[in-house]
Predicted model as a PDB file, atoms N, CA, C, CB and O in Angstrom, pLDDT in the B-factor column:
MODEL        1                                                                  
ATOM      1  N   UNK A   1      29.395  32.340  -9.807  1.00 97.00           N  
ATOM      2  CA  UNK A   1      30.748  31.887  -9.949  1.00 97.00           C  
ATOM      3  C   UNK A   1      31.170  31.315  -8.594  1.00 97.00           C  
ATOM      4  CB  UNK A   1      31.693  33.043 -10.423  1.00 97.00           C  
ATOM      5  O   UNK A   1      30.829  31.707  -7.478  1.00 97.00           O  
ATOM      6  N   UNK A   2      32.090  30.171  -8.966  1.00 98.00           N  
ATOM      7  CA  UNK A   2      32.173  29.156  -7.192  1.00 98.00           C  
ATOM      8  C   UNK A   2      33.563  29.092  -7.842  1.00 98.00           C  
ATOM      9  CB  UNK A   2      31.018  27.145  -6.651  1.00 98.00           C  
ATOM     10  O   UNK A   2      33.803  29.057  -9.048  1.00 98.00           O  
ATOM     11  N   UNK A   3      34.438  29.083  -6.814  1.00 98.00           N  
ATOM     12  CA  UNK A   3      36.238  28.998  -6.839  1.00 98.00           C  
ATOM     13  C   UNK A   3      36.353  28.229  -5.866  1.00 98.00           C  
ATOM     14  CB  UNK A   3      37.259  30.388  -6.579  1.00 98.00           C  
ATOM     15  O   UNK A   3      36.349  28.809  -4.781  1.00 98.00           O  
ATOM     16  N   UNK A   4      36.493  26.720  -5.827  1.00 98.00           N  
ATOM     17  CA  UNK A   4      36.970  26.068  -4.570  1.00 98.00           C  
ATOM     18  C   UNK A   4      38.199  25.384  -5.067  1.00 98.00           C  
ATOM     19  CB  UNK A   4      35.888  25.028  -3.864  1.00 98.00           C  
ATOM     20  O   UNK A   4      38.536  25.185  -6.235  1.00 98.00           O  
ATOM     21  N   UNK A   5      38.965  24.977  -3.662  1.00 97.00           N  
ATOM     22  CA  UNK A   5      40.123  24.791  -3.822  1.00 97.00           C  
ATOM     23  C   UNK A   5      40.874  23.372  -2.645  1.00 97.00           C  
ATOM     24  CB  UNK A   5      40.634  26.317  -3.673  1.00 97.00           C  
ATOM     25  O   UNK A   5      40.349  23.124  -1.559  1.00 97.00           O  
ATOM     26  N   UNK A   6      41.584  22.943  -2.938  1.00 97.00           N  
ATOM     27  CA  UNK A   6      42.112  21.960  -1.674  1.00 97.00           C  
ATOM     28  C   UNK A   6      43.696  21.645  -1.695  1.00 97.00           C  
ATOM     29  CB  UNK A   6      41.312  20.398  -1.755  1.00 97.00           C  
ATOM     30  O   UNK A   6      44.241  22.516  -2.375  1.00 97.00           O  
ATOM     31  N   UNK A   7      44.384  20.959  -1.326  1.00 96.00           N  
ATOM     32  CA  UNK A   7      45.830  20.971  -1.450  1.00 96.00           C  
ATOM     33  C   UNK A   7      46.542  20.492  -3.063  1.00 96.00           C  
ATOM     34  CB  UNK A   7      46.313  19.929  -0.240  1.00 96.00           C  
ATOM     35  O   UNK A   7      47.567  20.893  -3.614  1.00 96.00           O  
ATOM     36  N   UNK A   8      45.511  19.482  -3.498  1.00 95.00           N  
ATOM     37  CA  UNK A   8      44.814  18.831  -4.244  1.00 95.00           C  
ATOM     38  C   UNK A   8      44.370  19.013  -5.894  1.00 95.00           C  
ATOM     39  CB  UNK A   8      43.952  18.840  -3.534  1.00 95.00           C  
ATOM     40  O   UNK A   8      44.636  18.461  -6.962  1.00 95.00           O  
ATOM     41  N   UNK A   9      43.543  20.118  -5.414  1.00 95.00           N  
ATOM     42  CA  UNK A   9      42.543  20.374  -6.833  1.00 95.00           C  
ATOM     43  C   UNK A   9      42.067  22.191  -6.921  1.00 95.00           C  
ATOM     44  CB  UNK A   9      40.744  19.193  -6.605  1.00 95.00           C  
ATOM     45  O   UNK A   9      42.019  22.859  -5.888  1.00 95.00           O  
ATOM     46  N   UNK A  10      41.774  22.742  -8.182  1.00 97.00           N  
ATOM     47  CA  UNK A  10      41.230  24.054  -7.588  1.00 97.00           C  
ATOM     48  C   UNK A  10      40.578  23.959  -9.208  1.00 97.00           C  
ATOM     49  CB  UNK A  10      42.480  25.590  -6.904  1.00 97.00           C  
ATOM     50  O   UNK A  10      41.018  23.697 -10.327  1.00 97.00           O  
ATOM     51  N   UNK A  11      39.536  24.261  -8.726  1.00 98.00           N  
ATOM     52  CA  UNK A  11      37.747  24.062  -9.283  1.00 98.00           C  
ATOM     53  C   UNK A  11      37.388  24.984  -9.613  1.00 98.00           C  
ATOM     54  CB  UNK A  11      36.588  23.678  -8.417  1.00 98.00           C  
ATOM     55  O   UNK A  11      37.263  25.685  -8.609  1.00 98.00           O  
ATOM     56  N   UNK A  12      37.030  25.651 -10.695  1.00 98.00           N  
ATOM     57  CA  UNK A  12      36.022  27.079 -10.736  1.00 98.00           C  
ATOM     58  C   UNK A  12      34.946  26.626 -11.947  1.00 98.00           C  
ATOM     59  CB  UNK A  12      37.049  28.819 -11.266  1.00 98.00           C  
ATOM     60  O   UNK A  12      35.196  26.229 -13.085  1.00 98.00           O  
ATOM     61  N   UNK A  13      33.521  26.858 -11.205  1.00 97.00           N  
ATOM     62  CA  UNK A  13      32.216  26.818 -11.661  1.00 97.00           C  
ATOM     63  C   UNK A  13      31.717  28.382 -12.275  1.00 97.00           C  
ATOM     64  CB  UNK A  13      31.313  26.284 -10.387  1.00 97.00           C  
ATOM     65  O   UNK A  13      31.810  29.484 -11.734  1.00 97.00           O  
ATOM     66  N   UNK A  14      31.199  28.028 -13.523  1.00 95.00           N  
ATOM     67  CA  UNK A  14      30.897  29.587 -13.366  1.00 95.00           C  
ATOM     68  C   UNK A  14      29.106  29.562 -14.410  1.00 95.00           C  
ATOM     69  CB  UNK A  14      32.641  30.833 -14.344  1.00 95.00           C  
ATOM     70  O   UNK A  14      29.130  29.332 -15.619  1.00 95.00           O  
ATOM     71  N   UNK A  15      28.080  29.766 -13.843  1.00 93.00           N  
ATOM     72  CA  UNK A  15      26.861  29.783 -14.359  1.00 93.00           C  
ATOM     73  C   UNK A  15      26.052  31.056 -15.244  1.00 93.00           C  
ATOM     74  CB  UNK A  15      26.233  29.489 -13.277  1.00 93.00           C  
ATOM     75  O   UNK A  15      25.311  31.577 -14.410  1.00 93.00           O  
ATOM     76  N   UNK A  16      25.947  31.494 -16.055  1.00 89.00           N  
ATOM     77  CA  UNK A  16      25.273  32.396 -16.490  1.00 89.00           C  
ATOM     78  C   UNK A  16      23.612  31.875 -17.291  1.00 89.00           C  
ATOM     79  CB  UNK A  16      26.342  33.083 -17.381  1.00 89.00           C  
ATOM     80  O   UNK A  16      23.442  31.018 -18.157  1.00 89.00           O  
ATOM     81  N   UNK A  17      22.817  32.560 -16.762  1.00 90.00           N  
ATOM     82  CA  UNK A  17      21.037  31.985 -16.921  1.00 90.00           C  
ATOM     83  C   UNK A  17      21.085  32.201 -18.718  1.00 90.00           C  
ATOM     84  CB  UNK A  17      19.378  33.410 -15.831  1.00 90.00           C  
ATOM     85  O   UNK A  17      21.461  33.236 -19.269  1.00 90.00           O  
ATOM     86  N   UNK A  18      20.709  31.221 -19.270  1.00 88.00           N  
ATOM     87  CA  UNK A  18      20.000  31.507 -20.814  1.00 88.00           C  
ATOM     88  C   UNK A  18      19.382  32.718 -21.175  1.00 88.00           C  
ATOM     89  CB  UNK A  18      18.903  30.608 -21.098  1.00 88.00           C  
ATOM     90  O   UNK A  18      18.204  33.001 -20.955  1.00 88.00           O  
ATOM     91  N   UNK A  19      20.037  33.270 -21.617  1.00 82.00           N  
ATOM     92  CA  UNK A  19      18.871  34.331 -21.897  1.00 82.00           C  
ATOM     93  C   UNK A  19      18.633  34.208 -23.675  1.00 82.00           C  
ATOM     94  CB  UNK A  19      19.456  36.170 -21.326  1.00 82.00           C  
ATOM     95  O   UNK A  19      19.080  33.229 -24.273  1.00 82.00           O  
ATOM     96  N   UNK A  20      17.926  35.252 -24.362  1.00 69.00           N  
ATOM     97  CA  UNK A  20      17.455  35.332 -25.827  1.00 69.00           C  
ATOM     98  C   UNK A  20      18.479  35.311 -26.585  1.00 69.00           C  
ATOM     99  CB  UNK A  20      16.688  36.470 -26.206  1.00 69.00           C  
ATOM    100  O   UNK A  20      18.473  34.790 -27.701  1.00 69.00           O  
ATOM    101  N   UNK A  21      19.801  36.067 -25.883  1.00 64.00           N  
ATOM    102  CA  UNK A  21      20.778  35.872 -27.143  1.00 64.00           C  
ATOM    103  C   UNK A  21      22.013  35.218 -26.607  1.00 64.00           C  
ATOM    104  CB  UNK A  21      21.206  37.326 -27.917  1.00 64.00           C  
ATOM    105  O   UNK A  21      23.198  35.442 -26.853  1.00 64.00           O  
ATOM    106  N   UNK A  22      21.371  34.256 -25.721  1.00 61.00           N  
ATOM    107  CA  UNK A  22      23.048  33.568 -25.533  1.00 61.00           C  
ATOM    108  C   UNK A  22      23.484  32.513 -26.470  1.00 61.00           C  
ATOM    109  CB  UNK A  22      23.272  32.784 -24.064  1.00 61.00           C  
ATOM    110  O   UNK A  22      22.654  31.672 -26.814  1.00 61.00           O  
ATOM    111  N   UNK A  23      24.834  32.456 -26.973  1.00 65.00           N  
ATOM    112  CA  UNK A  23      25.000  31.618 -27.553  1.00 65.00           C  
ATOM    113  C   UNK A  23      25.447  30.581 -27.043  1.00 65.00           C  
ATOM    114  CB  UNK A  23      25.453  31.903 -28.276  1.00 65.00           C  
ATOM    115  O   UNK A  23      26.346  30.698 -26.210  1.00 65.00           O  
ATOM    116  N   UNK A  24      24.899  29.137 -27.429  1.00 59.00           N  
ATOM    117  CA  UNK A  24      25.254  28.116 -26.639  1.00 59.00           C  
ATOM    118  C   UNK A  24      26.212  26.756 -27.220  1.00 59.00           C  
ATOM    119  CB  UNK A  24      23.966  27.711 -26.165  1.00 59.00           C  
ATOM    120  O   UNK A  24      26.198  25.545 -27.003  1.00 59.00           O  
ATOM    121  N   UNK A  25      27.019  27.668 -28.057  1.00 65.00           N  
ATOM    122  CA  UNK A  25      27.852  26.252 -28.771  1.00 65.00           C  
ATOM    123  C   UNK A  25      29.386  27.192 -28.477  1.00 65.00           C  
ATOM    124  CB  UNK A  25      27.348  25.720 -31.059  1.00 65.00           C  
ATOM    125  O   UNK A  25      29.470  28.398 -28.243  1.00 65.00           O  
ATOM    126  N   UNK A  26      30.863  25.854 -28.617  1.00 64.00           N  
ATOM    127  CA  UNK A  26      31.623  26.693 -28.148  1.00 64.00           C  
ATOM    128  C   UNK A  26      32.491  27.153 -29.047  1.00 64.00           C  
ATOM    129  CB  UNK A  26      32.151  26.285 -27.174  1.00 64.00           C  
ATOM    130  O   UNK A  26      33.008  26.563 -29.996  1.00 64.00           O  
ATOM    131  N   UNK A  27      32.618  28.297 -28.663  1.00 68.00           N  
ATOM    132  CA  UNK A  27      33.660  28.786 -29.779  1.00 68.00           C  
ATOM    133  C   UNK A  27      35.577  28.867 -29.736  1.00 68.00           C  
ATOM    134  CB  UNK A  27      33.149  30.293 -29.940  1.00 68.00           C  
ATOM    135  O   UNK A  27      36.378  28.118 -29.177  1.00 68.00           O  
ATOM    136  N   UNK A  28      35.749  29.853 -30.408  1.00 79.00           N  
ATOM    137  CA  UNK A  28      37.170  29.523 -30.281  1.00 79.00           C  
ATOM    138  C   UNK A  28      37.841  29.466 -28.347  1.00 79.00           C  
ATOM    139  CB  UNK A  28      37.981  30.918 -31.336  1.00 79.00           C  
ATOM    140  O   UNK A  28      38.595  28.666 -27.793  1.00 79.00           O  
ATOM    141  N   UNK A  29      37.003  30.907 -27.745  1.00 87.00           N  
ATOM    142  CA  UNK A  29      37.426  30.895 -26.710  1.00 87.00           C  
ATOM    143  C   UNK A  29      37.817  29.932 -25.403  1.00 87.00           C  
ATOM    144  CB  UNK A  29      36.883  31.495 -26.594  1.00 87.00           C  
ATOM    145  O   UNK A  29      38.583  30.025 -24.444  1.00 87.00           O  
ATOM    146  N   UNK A  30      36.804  28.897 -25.935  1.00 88.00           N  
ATOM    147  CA  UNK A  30      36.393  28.031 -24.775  1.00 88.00           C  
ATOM    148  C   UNK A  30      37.823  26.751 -25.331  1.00 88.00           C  
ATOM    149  CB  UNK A  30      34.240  27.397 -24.844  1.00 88.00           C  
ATOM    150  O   UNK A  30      38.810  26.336 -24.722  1.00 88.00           O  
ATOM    151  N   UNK A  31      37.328  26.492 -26.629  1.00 89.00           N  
ATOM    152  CA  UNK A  31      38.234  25.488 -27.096  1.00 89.00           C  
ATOM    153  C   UNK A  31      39.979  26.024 -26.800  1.00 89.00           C  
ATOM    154  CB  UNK A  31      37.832  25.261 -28.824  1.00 89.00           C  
ATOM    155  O   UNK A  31      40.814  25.143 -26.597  1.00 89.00           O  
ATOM    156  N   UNK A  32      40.313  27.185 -26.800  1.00 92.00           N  
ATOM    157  CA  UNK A  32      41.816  27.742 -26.375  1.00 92.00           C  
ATOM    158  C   UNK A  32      41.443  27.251 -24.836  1.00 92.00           C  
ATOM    159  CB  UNK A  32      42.250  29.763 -26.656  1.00 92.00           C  
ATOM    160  O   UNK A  32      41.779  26.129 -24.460  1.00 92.00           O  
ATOM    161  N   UNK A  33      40.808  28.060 -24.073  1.00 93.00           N  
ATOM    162  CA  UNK A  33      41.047  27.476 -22.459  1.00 93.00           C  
ATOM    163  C   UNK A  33      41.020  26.109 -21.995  1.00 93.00           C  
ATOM    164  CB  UNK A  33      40.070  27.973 -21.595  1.00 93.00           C  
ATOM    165  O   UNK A  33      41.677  25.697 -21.039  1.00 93.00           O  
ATOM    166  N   UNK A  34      40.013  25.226 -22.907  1.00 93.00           N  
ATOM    167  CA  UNK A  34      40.517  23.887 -23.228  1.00 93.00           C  
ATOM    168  C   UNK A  34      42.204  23.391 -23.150  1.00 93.00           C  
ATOM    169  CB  UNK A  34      40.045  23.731 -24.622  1.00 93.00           C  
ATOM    170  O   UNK A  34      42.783  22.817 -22.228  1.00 93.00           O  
ATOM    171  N   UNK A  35      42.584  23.721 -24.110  1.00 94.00           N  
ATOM    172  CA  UNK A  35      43.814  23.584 -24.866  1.00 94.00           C  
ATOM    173  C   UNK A  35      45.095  23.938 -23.546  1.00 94.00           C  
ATOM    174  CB  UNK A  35      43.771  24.824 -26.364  1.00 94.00           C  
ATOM    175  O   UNK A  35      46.056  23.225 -23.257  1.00 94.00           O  
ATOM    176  N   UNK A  36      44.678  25.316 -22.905  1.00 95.00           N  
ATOM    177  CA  UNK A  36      45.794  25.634 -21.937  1.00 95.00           C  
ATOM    178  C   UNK A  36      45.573  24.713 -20.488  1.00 95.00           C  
ATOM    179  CB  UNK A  36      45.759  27.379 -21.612  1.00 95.00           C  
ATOM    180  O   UNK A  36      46.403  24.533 -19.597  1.00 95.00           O  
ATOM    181  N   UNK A  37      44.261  24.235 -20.569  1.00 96.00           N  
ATOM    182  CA  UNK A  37      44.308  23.316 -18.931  1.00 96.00           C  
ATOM    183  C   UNK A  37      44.763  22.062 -19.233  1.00 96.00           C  
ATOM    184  CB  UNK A  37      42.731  23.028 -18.046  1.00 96.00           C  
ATOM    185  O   UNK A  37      45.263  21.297 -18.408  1.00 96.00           O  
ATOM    186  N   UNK A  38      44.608  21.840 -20.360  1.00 95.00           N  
ATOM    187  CA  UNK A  38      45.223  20.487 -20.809  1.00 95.00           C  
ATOM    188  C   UNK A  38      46.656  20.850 -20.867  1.00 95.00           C  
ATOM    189  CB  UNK A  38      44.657  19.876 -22.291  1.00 95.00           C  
ATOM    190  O   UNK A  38      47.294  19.833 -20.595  1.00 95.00           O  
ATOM    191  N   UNK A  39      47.313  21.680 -21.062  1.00 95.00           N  
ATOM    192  CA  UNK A  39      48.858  21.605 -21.304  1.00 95.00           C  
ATOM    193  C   UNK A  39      49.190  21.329 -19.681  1.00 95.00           C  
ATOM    194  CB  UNK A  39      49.666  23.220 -22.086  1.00 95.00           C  
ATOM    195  O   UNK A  39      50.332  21.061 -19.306  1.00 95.00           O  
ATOM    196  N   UNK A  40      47.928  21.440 -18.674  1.00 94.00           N  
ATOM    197  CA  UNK A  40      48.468  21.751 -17.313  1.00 94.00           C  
ATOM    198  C   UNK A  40      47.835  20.503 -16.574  1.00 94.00           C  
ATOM    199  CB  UNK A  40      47.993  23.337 -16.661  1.00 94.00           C  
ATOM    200  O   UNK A  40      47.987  20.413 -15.356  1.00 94.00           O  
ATOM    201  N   UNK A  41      47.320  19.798 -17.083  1.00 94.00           N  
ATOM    202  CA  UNK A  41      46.815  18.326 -16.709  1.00 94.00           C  
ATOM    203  C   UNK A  41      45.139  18.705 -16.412  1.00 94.00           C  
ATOM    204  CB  UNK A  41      47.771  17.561 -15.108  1.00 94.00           C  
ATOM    205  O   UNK A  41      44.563  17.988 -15.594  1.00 94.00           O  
ATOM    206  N   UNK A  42      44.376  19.802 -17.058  1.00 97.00           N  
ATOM    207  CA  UNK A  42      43.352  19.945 -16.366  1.00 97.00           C  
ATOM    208  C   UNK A  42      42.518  19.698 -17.312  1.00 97.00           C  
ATOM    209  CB  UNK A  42      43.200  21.060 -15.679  1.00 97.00           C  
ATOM    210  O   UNK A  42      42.789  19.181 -18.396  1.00 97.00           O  
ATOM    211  N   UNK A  43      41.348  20.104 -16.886  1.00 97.00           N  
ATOM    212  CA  UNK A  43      40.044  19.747 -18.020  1.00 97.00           C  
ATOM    213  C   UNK A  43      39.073  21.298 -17.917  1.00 97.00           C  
ATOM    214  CB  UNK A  43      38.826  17.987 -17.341  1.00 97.00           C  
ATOM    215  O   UNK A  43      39.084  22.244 -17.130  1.00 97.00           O  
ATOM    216  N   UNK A  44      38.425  21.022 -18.919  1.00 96.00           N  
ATOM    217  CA  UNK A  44      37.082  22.336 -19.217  1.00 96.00           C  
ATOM    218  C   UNK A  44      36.103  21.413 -19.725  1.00 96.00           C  
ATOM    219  CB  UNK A  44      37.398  23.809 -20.584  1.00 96.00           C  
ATOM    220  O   UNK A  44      36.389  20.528 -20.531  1.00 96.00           O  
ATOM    221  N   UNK A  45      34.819  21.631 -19.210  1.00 94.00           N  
ATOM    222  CA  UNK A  45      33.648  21.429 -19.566  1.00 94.00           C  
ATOM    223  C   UNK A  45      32.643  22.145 -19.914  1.00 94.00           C  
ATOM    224  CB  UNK A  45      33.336  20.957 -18.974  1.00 94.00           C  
ATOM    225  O   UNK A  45      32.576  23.169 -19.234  1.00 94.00           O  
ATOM    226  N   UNK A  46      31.665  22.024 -20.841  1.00 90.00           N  
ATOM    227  CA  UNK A  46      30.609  23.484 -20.653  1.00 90.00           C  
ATOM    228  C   UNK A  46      29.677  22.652 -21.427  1.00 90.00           C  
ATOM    229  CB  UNK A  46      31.081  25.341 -21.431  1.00 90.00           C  
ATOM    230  O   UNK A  46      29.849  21.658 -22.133  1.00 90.00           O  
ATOM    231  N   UNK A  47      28.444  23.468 -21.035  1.00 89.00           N  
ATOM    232  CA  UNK A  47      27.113  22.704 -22.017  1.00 89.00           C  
ATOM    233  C   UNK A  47      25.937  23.180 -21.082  1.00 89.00           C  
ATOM    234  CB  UNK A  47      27.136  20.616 -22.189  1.00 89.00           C  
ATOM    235  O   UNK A  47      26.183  22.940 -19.900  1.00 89.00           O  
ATOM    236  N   UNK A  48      24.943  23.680 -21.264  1.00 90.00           N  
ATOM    237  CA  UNK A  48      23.871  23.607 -20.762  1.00 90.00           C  
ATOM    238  C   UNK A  48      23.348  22.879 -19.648  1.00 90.00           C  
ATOM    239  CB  UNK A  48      23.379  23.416 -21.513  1.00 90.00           C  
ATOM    240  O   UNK A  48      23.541  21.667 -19.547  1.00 90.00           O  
ATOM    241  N   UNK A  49      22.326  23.914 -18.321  1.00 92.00           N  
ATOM    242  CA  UNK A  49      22.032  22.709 -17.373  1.00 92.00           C  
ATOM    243  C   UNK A  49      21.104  23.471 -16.704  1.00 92.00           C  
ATOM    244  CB  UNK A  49      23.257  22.012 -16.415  1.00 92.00           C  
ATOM    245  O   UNK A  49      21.309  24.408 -15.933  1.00 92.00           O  
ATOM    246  N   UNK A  50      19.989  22.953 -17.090  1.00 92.00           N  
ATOM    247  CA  UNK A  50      18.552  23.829 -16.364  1.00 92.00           C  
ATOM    248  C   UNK A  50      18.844  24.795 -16.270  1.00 92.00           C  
ATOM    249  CB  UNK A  50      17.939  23.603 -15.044  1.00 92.00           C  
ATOM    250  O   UNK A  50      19.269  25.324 -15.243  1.00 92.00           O  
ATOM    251  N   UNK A  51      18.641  25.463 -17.695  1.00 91.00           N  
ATOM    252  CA  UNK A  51      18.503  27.116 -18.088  1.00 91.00           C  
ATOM    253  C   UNK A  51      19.712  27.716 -18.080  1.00 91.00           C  
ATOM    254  CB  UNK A  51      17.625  28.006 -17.102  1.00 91.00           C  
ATOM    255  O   UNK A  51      19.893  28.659 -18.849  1.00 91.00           O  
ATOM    256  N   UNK A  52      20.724  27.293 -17.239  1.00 92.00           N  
ATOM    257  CA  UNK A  52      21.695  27.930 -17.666  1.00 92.00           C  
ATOM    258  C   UNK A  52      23.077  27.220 -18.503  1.00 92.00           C  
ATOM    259  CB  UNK A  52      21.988  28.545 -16.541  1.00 92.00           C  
ATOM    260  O   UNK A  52      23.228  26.018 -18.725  1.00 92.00           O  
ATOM    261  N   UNK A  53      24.257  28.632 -18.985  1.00 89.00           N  
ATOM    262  CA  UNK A  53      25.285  27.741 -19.465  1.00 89.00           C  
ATOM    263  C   UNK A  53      26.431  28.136 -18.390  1.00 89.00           C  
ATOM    264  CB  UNK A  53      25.697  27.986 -21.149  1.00 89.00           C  
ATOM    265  O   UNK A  53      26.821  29.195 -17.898  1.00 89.00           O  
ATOM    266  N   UNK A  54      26.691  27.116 -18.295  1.00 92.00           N  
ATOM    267  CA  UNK A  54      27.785  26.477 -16.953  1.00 92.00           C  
ATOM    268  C   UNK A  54      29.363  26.029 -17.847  1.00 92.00           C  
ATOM    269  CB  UNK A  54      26.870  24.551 -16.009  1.00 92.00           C  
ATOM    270  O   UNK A  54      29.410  25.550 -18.980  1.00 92.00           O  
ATOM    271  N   UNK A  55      30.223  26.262 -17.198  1.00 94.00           N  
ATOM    272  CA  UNK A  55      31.818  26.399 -17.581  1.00 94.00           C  
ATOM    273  C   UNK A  55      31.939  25.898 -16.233  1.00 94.00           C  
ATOM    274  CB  UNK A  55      32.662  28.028 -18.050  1.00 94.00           C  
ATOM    275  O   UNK A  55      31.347  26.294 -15.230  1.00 94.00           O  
ATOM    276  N   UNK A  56      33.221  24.499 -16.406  1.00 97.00           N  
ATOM    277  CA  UNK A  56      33.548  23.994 -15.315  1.00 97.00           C  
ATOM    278  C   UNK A  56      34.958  23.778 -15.438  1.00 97.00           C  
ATOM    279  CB  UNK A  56      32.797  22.903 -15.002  1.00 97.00           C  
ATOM    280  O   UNK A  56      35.081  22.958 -16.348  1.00 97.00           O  
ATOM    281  N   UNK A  57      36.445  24.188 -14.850  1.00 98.00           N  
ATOM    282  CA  UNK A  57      37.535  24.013 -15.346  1.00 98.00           C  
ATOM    283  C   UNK A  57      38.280  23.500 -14.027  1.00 98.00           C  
ATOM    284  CB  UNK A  57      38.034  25.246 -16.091  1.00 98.00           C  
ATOM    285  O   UNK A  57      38.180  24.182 -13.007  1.00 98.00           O  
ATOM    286  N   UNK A  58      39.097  22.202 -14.018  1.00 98.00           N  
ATOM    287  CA  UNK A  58      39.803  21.724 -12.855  1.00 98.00           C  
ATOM    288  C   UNK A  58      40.729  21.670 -13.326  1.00 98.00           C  
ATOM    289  CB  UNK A  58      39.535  20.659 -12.176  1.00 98.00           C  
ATOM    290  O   UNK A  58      40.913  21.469 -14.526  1.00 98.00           O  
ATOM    291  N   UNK A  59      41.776  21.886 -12.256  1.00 97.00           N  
ATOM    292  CA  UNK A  59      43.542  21.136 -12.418  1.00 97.00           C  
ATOM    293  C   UNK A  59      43.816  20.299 -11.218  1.00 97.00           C  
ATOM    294  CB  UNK A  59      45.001  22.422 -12.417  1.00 97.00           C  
ATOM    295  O   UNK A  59      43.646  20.737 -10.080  1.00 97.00           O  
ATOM    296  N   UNK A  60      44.197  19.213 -11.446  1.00 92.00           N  
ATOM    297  CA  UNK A  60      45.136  18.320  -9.978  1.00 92.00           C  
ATOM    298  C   UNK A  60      46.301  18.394  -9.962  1.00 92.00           C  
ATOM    299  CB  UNK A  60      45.112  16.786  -9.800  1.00 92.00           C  
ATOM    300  O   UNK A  60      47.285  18.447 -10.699  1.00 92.00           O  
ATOM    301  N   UNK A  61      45.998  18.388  -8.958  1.00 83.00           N  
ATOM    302  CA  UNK A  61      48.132  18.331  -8.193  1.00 83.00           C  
ATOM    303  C   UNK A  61      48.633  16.802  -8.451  1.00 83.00           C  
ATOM    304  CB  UNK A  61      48.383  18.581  -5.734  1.00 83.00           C  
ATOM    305  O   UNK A  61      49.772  16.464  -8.131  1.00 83.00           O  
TER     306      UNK A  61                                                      
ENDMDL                                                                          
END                                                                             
């Protein structure tokens, strides 16, 4: 997990490795935190990336 930040922007990365029972499609959870960064001008991303699944959520100032 990476939390960076600037006057600007504040970024949080967060990686967990594939394992046997991860599930890798998104469900309600992801699509709600979607929904609340957008009410706040921000974005969420997630999807797979060499072995692991990665969640990426920004807001700008």
């Amino acid at each position: 997990m990476r939390l960076e930040y600037t006057t600007a922007e504040v970024r949080l990365d967060v990686r967990t490795k594939l394992g046997e029972f991860t599930r890798t499609s998104e469900g309600f959870g992801l699509a709600g935190m979607r929904e609340r960064l957008a009410l706040a001008d921000g974005t969420l991303e997630s999807g797979e990336d060499d072995g692991y699944w990665c969640v990426r959520a920004e807001i700008r100032s």
